[in-house]
C-alpha positions as a Markdown table, in Angstrom:
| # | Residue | x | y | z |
|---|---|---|---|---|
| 1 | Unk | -8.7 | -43.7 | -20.8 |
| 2 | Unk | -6.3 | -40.6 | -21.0 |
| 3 | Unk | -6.8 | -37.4 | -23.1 |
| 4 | Unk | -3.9 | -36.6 | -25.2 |
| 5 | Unk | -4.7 | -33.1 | -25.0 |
| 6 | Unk | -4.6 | -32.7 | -21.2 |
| 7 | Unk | -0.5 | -32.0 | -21.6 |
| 8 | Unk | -0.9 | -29.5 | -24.3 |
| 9 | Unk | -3.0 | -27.5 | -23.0 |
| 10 | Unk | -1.8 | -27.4 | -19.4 |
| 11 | Unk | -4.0 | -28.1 | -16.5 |
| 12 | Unk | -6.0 | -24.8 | -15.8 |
| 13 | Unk | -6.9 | -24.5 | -19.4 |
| 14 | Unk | -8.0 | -28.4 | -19.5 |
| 15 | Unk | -9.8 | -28.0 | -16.3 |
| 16 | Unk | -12.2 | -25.1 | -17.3 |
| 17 | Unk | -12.3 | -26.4 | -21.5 |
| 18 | Unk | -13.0 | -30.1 | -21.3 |
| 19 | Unk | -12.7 | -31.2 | -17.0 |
| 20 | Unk | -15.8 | -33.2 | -17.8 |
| 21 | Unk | -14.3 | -35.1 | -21.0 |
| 22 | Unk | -15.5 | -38.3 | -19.9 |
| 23 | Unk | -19.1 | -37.3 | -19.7 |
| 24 | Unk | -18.9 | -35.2 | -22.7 |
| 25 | Unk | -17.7 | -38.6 | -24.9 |
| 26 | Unk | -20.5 | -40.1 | -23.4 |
| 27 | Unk | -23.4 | -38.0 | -24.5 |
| 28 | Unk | -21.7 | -37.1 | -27.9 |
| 29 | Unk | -20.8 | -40.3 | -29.2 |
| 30 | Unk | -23.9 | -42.4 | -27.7 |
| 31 | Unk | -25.7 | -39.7 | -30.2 |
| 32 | Unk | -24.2 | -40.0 | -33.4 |
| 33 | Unk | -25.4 | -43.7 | -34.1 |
| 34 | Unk | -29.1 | -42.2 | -35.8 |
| 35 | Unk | -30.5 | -44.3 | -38.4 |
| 36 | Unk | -33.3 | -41.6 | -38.5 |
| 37 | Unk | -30.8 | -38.9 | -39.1 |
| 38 | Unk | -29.0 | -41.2 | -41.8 |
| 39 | Unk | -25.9 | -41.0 | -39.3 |
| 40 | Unk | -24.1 | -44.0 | -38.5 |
| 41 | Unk | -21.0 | -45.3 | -36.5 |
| 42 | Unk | -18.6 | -47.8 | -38.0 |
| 43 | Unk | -16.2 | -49.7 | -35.2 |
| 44 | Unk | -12.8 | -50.9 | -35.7 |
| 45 | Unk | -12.2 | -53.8 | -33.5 |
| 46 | Unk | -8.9 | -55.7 | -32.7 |
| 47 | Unk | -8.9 | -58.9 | -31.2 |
| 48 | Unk | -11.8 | -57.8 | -29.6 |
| 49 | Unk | -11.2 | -55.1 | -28.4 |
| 50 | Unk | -12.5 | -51.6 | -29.9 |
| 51 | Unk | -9.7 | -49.6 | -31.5 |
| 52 | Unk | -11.7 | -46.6 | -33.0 |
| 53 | Unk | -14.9 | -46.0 | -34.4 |
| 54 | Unk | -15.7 | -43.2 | -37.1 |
| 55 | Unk | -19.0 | -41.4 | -37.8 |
C-alpha cells in the first residue's frame, strides 16, 4: 500500500509524523467497528476486492 502523503510532505517530515503508518491503520481502523459505541464500518467492495470503507 502506498501513502499519498509521503511526497508532499518530504521524507524527514514523513519519517518523524507518520514512519509507522502501517501500524497506526492497523490499531485505528481495527477500532472503529464498535457496536457498543454505536460506531460502525461500511465497506465498499469491487469484484472482490475492498475499495474503501467509511466509518
Amino acid at each position: 500500500m502506498r501513502n499519498p502523503f509521503r511526497p508532499l510532505m518530504g521524507e524527514a517530515v514523513f519519517a518523524v509524523q507518520h514512519g509507522s503508518w502501517r501500524d497506526d491503520y492497523r490499531k485505528q481502523v481495527a477500532e472503529l467497528h464498535s457496536p457498543k459505541r454505536h460506531s460502525h464500518v461500511a465497506i465498499a467492495e469491487v469484484e472482490g476486492t475492498i475499495a474503501g470503507y467509511v466509518a
